[in-house]
C-alpha positions as CSV (number, residue, x, y, z in Angstrom):
1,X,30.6,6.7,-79.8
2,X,29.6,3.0,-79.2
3,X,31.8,3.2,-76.0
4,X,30.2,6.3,-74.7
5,X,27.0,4.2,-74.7
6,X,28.2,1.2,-73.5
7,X,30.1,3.2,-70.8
8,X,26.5,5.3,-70.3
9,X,25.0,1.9,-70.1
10,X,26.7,0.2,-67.6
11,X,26.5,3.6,-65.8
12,X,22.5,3.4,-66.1
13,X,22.9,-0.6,-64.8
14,X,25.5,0.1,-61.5
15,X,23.0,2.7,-60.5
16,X,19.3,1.2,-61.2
17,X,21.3,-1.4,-58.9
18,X,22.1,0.3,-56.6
19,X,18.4,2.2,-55.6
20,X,16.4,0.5,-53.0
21,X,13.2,0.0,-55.4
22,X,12.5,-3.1,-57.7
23,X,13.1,-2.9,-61.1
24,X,12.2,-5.1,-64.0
25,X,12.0,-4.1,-67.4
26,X,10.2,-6.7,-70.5
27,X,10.9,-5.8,-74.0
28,X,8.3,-6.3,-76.5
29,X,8.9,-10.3,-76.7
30,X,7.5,-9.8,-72.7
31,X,10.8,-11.5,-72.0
32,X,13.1,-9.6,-69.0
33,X,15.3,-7.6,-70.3
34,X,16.7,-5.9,-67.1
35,X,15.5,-6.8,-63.5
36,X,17.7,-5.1,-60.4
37,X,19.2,-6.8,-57.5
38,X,16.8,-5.1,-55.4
39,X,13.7,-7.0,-57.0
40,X,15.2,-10.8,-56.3
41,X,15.3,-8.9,-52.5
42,X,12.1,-8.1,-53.0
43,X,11.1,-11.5,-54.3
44,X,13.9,-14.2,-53.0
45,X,12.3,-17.0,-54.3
46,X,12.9,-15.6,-57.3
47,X,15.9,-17.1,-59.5
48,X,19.4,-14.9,-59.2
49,X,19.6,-12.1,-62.1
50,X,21.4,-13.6,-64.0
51,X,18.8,-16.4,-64.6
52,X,16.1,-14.2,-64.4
53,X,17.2,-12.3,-67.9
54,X,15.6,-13.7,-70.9
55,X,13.0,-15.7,-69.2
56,X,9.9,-15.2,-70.0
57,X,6.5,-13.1,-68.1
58,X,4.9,-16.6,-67.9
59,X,7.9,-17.8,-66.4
60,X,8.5,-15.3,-64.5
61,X,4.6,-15.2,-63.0
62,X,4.4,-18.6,-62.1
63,X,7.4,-18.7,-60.0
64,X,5.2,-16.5,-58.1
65,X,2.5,-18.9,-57.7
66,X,4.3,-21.3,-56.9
67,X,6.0,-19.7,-53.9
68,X,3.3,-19.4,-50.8
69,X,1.9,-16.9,-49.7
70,X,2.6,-14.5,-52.6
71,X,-0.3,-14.7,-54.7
72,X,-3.2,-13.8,-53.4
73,X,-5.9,-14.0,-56.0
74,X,-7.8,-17.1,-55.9
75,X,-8.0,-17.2,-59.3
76,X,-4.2,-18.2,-59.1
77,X,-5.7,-21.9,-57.4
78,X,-8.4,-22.4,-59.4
79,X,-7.7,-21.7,-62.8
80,X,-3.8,-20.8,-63.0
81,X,-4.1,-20.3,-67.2
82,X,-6.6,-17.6,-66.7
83,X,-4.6,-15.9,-63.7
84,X,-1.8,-15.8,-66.1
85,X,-3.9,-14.5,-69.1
86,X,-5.3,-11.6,-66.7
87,X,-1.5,-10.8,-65.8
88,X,-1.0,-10.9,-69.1
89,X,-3.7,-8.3,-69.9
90,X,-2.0,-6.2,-67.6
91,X,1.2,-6.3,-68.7
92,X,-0.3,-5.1,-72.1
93,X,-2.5,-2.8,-70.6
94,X,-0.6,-1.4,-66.9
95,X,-3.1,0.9,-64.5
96,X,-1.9,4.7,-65.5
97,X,-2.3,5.4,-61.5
98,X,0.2,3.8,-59.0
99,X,-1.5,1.6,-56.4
100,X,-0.6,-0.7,-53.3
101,X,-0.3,-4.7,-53.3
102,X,0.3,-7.0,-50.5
103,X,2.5,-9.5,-51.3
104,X,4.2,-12.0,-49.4
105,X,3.7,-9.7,-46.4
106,X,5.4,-6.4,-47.7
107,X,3.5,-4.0,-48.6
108,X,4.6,-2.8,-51.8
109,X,3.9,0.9,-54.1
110,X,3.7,-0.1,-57.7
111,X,3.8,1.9,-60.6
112,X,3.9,0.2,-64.1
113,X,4.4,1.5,-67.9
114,X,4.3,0.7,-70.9
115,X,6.4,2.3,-74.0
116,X,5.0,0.9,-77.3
117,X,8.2,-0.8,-79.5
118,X,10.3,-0.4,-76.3
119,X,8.3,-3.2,-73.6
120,X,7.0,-2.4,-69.6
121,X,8.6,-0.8,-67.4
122,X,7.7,-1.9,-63.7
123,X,8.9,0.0,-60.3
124,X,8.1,-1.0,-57.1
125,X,8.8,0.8,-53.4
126,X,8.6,-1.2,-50.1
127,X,6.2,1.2,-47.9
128,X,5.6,-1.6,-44.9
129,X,6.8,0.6,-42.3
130,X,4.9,3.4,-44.2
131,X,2.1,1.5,-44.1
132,X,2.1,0.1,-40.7
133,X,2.3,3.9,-39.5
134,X,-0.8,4.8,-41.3
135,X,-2.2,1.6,-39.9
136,X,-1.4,2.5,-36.5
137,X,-2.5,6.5,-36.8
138,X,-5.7,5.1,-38.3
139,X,-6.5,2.9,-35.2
140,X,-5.2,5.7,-32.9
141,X,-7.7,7.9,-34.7
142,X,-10.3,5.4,-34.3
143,X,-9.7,4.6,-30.8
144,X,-9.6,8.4,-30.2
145,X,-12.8,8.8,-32.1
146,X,-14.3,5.7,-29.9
147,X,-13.0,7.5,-26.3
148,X,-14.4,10.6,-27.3
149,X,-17.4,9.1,-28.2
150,X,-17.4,7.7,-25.3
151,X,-16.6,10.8,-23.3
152,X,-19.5,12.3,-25.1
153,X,-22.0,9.4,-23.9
154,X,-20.7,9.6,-20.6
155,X,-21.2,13.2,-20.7
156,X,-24.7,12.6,-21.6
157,X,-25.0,10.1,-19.0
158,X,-23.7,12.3,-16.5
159,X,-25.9,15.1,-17.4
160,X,-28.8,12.8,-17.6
161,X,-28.1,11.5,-14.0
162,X,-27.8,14.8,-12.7
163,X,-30.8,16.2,-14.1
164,X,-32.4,12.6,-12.7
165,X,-31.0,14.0,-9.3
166,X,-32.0,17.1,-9.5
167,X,-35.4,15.9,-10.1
168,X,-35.2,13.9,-7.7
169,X,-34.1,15.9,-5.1
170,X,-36.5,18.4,-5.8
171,X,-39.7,16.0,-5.9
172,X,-38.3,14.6,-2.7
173,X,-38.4,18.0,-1.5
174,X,-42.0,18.4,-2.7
175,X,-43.0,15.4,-1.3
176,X,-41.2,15.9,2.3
177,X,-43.4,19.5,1.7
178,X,-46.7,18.1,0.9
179,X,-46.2,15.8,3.7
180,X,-45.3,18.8,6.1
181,X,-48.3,20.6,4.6
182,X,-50.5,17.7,5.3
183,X,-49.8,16.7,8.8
184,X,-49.8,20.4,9.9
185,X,-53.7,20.0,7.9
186,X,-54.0,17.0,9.9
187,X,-52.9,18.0,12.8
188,X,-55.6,21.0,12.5
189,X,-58.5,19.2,11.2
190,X,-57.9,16.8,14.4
191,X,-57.6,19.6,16.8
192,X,-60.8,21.4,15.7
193,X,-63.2,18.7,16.1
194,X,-61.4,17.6,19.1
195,X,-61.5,20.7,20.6
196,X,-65.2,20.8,19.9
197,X,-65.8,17.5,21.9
198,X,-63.7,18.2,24.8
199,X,-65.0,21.8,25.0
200,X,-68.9,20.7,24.8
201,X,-68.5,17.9,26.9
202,X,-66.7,20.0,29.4
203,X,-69.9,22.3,29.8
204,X,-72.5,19.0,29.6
205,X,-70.0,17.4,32.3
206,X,-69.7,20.1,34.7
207,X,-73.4,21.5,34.0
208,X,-72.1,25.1,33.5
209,X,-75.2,26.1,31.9
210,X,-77.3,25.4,35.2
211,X,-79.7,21.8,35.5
212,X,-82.1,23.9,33.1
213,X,-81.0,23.9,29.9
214,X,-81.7,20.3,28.4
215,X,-82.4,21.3,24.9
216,X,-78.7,23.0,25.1
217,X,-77.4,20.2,26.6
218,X,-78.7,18.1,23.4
219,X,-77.5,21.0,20.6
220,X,-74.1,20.1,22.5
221,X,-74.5,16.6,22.1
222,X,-75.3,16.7,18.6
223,X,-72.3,19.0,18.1
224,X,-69.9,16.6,19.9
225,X,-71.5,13.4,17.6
226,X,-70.7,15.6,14.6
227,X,-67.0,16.3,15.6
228,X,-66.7,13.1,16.5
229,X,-68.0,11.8,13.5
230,X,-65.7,14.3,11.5
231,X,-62.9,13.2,13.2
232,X,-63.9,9.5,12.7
233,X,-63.9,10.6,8.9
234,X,-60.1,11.7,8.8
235,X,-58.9,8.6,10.6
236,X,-60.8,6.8,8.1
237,X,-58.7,8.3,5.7
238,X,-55.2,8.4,6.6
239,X,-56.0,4.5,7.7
240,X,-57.1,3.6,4.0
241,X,-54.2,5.5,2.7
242,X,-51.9,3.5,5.0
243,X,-53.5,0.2,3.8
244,X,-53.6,1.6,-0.1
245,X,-49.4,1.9,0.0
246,X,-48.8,-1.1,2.2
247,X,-51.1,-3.0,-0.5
248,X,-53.2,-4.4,2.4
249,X,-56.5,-3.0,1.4
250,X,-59.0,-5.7,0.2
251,X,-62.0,-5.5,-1.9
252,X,-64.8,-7.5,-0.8
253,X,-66.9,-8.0,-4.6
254,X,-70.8,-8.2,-4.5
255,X,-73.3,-7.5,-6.8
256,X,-74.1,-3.9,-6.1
257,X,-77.6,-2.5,-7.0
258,X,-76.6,1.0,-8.8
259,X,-79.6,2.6,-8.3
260,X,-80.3,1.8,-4.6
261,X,-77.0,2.7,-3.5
262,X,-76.8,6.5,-5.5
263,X,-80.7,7.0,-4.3
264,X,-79.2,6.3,-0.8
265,X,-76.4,8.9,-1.5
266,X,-78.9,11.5,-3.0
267,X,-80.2,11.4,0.3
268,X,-77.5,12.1,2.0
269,X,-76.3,14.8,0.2
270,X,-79.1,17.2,-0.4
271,X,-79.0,18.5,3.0
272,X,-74.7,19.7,1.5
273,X,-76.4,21.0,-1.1
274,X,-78.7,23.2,0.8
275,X,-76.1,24.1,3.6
276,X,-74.6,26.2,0.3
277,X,-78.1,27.0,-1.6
278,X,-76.8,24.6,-4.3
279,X,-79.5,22.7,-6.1
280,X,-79.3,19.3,-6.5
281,X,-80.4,17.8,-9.8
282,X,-80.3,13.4,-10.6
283,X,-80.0,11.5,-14.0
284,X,-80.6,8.2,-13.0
285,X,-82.1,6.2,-14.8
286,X,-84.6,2.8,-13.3
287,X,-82.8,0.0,-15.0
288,X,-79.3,1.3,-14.7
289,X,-78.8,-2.0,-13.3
290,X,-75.8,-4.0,-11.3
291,X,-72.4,-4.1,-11.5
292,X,-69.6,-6.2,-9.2
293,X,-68.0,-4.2,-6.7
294,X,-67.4,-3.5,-3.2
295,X,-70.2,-1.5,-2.5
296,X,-68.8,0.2,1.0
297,X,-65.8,1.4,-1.3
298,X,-68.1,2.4,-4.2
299,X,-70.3,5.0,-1.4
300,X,-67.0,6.3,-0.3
301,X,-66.0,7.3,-3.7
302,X,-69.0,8.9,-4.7
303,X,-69.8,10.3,-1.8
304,X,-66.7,11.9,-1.6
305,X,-66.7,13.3,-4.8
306,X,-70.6,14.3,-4.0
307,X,-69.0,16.2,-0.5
308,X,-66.7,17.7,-2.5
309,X,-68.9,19.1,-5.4
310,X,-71.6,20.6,-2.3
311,X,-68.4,22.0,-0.5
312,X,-67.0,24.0,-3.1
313,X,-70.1,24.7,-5.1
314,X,-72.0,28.2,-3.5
315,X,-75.4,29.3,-5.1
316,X,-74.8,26.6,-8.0
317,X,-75.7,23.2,-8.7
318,X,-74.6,19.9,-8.1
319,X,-75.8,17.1,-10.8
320,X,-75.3,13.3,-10.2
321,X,-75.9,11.4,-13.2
322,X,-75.2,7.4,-14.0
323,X,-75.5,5.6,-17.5
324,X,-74.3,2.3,-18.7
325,X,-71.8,2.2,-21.4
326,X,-70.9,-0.6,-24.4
327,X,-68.0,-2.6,-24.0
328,X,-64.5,-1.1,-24.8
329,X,-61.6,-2.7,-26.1
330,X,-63.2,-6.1,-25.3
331,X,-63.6,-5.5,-21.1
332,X,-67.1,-5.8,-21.6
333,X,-69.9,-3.2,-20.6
334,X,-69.1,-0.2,-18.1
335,X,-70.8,2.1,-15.8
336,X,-70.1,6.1,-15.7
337,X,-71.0,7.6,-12.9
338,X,-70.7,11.5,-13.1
339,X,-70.7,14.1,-10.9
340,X,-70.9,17.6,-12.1
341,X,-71.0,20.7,-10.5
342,X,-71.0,24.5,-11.4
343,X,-68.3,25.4,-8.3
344,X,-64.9,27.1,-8.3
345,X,-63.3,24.7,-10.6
346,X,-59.4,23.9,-11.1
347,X,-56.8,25.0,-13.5
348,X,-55.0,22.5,-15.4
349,X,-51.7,23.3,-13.1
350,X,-54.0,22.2,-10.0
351,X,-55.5,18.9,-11.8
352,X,-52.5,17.9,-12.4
353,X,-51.6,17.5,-8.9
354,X,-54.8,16.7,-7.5
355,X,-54.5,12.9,-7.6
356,X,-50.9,13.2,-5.8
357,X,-51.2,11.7,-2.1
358,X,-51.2,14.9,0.6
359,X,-51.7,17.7,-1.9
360,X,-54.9,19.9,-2.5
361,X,-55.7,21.9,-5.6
362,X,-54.5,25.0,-3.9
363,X,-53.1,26.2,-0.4
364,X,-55.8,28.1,0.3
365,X,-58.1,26.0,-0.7
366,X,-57.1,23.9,2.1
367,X,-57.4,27.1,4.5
368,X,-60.6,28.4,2.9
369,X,-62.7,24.7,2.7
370,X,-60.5,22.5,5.4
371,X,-59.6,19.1,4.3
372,X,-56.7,16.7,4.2
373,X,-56.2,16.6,0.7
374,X,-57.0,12.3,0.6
375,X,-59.8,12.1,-0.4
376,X,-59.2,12.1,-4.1
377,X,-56.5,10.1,-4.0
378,X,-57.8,7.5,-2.1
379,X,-60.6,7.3,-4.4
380,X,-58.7,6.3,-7.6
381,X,-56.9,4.1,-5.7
382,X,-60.3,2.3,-4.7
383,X,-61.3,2.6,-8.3
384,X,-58.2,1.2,-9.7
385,X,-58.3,-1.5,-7.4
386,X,-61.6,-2.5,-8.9
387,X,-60.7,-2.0,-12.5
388,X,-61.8,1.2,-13.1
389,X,-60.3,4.8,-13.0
390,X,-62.1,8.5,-12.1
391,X,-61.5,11.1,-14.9
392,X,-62.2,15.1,-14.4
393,X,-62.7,17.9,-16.1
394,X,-62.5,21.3,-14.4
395,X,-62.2,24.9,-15.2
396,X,-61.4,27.8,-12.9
397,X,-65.1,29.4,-12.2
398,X,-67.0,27.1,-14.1
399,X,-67.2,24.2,-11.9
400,X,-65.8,20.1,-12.3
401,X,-67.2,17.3,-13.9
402,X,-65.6,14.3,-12.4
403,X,-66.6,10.5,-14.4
404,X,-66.1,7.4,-12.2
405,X,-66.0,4.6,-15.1
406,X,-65.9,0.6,-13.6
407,X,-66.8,-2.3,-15.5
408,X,-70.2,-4.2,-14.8
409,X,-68.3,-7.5,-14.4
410,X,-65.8,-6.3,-11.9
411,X,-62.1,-6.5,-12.1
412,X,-60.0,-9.8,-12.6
413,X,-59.2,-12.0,-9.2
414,X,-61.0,-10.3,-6.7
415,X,-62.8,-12.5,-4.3
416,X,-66.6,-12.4,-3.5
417,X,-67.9,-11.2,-0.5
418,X,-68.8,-14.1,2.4
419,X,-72.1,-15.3,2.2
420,X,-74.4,-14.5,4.9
């Protein structure tokens, strides 16, 4: 019987040698009582088997501090009696899972148990090339996740710069149209007023009406200073325009009397009004005082916006108003100037557009009233240019309120006017 288990022993021994994992067993003394050929492979600074039996897990540990690069934990520098008493610990008391260690380089699988009145039982399996797979799948995967990632932000760009494109293209194509729209405008509203000149001047020059019609002659002659003056209008415009985008047009800042100037205006515009039985109301108040500005260039806004509110307004009423408002946001006081009438008003589709260089409200709007479609955008221009802005409000049928807002002290850097 005693040679069947020595015989079964030395069985057991040849092949625990001969597997490729590490095997050391401690018996309850935690002194070796079997250790494999495989684990002085694994550990070859390790003393030969032969040595290694007997010795005990103290021994055994701190020939792996000693050697480098196999322990890890600092612990094992800076206090080597309590790296040993943790090892300790865990020979006693060995993880019931398996888990991975680096050590010395190789990554090893270690599983460890412990049989009470028999010792520990430790196994260990080199997975270094198992590892270095995952290692190598898991940056794969990540540089698969980064391309694709990527792919999807170039997607995104590319879709993004298309849809820039496309937006482009189209308001390139909206501008190119407005353009084409305007200059075919243009080219009307210059031909009716030059046709008017050349045709009246044509019957005053060759006297086609006989030597005895003077008063005809001078309805004529008014007609042709109206055309002219008309015509004089639109150049006006498309010039200012042409100055506004080039950045050439200058301001020249004075101290502008309010009320003068929109009693001036008032004027002017009543005999619109009437031309379209509109009637013509005022809110001005005396001491609406003075602000800084180019006064030429604050008449051409208002009375633009003053022409515009008698044009479309038929049977109504066209109200110019002015007040003087506290200081916001620190620029210090401002003046409104409003302008309100009861006309055909806009939708919110049309003001949208309506500051846009070239474009009118509507189409027909452009047949129906004339115009070039400037006029409003050349006065927010001016009234950006002198630190202000024109706001309106409009619905279709009810009429527009449009509010010119400027500050009293004038905008920043402008230069006064020369003195007399």
């Amino acid at each position: 019987m005693e040679d069947r288990v020595q015989h079964a022993d030395r069985l057991l021994r040849m092949a625990v040698n001969r597997i490729p994992e590490a095997v050391i067993i401690y018996d309850t003394d935690d002194r070796v009582a079997f250790v494999n050929q495989a684990y002085c492979d694994f550990f070859p600074y390790m003393p030969p088997v032969g040595e290694l039996m007997g010795q005990s897990f103290e021994d055994v540990i701190r020939h792996s501090m000693v050697a480098p690069g196999v322990v890890l934990d600092p612990l094992a520098r800076t206090d080597p009696d309590a790296y040993i008493a943790k090892r300790r610990h865990r020979l006693h008391n060995p993880k019931p899972q398996p888990f991975e260690q680096l050590t010395a380089g190789r990554w090893h699988l270690v599983r460890e148990v412990r049989v009470p009145g028999v010792g520990f039982f430790g196994l260990r399996s080199d997975i270094t090339d198992i590892k270095q797979r995952e290692i190598e799948l898991k940056m794969a995967r990540d540089h698969l996740a980064r391309q694709t990632q990527q792919l999807a932000e170039a997607r995104e760009v590319a879709i993004r710069a298309r849809e820039i494109a496309i937006a482009a293209r189209l308001e390139a194509e909206r501008a190119n149209t407005a353009k084409s729209e305007f200059l075919a405008r243009v080219s009307h509203e210059l031909r009716t007023p030059l046709n008017a000149i050349l045709g009246f001047s044509e019957i005053i020059r060759d006297q086609l009406l006989g030597d005895q019609a003077p008063q005809r002659y001078a309805e004529y002659a008014a007609d042709i200073h109206h055309a002219g003056s008309h015509l004089l209008k639109l150049i006006d415009d498309i010039l200012d325009m042409a100055k506004i985008e080039a950045g050439r047009l200058d301001l020249m800042v004075d101290e502008v009397d309010l009320h003068g100037l929109l009693r001036e205006l008032v004027h002017t515009c009543r005999p619109l009004a009437r031309r379209n039985t509109n009637r013509f109301e005022t809110q001005i108040p005396n001491d609406i005082g003075t602000l800084k500005g180019d006064v030429t260039r604050l008449r051409q806004v208002v009375l633009n916006l003053l022409s515009n509110a008698c044009k479309f307004t038929r049977g109504g009423a066209v109200t110019l108003a002015a007040r003087r408002l506290g200081s916001v946001d620190g620029r210090g006081d401002l003046i409104e100037i409003t302008v309100t009438d009861t006309g055909i008003g806009m939708t919110e589709a049309q003001l949208a557009r309506v500051f846009e260089d070239f474009i009118q409200a509507d189409a027909s709007i452009a047949r129906t009233y004339g115009g070039t479609g400037l006029g409003l955008p050349i006065c927010r221009r001016l009234c950006l240019l002198m630190g202000g802005d024109i706001r309106l409000d409009s619905s279709p049928g009810r009429g527009t309120i449009a509010r010119v807002i400027l500050p009293v002290a004038g905008p920043p850097g402008i230069r006064p006017a020369p003195a007399d």
